[in-house]
N, C-alpha and C positions, 0 to 999 in steps of 0.2 A: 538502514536496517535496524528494528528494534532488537538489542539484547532480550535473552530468555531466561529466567529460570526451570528447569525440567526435571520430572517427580516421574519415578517408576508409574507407569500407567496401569501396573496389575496391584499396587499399592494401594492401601484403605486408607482413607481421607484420613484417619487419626495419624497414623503413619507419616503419610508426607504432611501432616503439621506440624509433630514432634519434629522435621526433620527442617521442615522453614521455621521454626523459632528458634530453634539452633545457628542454622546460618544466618539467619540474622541479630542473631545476640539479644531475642525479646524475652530468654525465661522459663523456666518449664509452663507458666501459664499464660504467656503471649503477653502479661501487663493486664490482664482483663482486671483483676481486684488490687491495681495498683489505684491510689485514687487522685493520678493527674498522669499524665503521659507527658514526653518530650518530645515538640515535633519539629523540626529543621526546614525550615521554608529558606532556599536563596541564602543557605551560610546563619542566619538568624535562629537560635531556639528559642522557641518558644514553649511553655508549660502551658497546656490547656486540663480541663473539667475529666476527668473518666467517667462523665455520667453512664448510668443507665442505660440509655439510648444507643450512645458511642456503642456502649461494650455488645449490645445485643447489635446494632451494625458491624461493629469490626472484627464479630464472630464468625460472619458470612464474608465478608470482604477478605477475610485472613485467607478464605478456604477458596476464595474467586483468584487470590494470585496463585495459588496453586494448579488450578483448572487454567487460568489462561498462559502464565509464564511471564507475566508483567513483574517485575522487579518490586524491590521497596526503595531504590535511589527516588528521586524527586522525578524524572522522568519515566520514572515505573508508574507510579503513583498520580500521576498525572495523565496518563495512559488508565489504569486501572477504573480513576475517577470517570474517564469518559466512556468506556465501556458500560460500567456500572449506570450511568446516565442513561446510557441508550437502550442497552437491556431492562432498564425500569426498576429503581431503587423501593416502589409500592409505595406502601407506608411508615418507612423505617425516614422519619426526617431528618435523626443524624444522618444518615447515610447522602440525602439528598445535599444537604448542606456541605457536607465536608468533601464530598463528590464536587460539589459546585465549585468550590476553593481550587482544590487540586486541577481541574478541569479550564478553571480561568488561568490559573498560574501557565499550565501547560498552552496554551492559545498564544503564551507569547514565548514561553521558554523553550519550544518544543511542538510547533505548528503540525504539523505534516506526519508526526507521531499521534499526535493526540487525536489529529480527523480520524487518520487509520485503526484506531480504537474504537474511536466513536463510531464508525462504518461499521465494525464488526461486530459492536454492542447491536444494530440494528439488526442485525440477521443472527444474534445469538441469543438464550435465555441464561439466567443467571438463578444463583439459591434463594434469594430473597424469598419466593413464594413458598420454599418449604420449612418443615420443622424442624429444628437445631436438635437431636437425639442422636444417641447412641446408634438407632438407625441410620441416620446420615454418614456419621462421622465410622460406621464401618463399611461401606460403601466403598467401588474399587476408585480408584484416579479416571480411571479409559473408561468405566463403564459410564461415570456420571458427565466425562465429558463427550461423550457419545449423543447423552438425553440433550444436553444442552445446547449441541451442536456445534461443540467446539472443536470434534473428530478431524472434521472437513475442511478448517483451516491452521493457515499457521502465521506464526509474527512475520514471515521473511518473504509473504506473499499476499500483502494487503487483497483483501475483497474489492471491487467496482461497487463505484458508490451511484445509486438510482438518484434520480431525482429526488423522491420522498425522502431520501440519506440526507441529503445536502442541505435541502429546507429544513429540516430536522437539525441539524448540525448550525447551520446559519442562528436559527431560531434559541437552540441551548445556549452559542456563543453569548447572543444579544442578552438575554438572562445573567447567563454566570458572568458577564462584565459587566452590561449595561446600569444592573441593579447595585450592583458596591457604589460604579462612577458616578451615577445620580444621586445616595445617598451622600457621597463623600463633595458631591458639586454642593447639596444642601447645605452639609455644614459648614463649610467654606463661606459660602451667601451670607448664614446666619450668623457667622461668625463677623463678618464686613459691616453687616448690617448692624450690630452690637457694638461694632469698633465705633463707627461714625460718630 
């Protein structure tokens, strides 16, 4: 059973933001104009970029752990990443990419979590299509997880996953590994190939 975070449902999006950057120790401004983030992969931190990109993705993704209850440990996040996948990141490529990461990490750290994400990103919509404004961010918790269609389930009672789930899910898999593994088989080659 996945752990949940849970936000007053009659609460406005700014609200229970102010109230997840607290518990998770990210700041009155979540990091957005820090200009490198620390991120903890498997015990490892790492410092990455706070581009642009990041900070307009993890403006929406701050506010999707809210709506769904996925955590910010590594198996929250890896969870949120495959939802996020499934529901359709659009055109926000950080999102795609760092979704991908979290999403690949999860396939092996966290199997059976992550599909049940991914399952439920399929029958759910996410913020990505809307506009980051003051209108958003007053908005109640239950009302926008109503539009999204997150009312109707919960962590402790995964969705049945159709066929079009599963191909869908096989198909993300094959992506978020296949493409590091072939990359990283490349330089491997090239690297033997240079040794010789």
């Amino acid at each position: 059973m996945a752990t949940a975070d849970h936000y007053d449902l009659d609460a406005t999006l700014l609200d229970a933001r102010t109230q997840y950057f607290e518990r998770n120790g990210f700041g009155a401004d979540g990091g957005y104009s820090a200009k490198t983030v620390t991120v903890e992969v498997a015990g490892i931190k790492l410092r990455i970029p706070n581009t642009p990109g990041r900070v307009h993705a993890v403006r929406y993704h701050d506010l999707h752990h809210i709506m769904t209850g996925y955590t910010t440990h590594m198996s929250g996040e890896s969870e949120i990443g495959a939802w996020e996948l499934a529901s359709n990141c659009r055109d926000l490529y950080a999102a795609w990419v760092l979704n991908g990461a979290a999403f690949a990490f999860g396939l092996i750290s966290c199997p059976r979590r992550v599909r049940a994400a991914f399952i439920r990103g399929c029958h759910t919509r996410n913020l990505y299509d809307r506009d980051f404004n003051d209108i958003l961010l007053n908005r109640r918790v239950g009302e926008l997880r109503a539009e999204l269609g997150l009312e109707r389930d919960s962590l402790e009672q995964p969705l049945a996953a159709t066929i079009g789930d599963r191909l869908a899910f096989v198909g993300a898999a094959v992506i978020c590994l296949g493409v590091p593994l072939a990359v990283l088989c490349g330089v491997i080659f090239g690297v033997l190939v240079l040794l010789r």
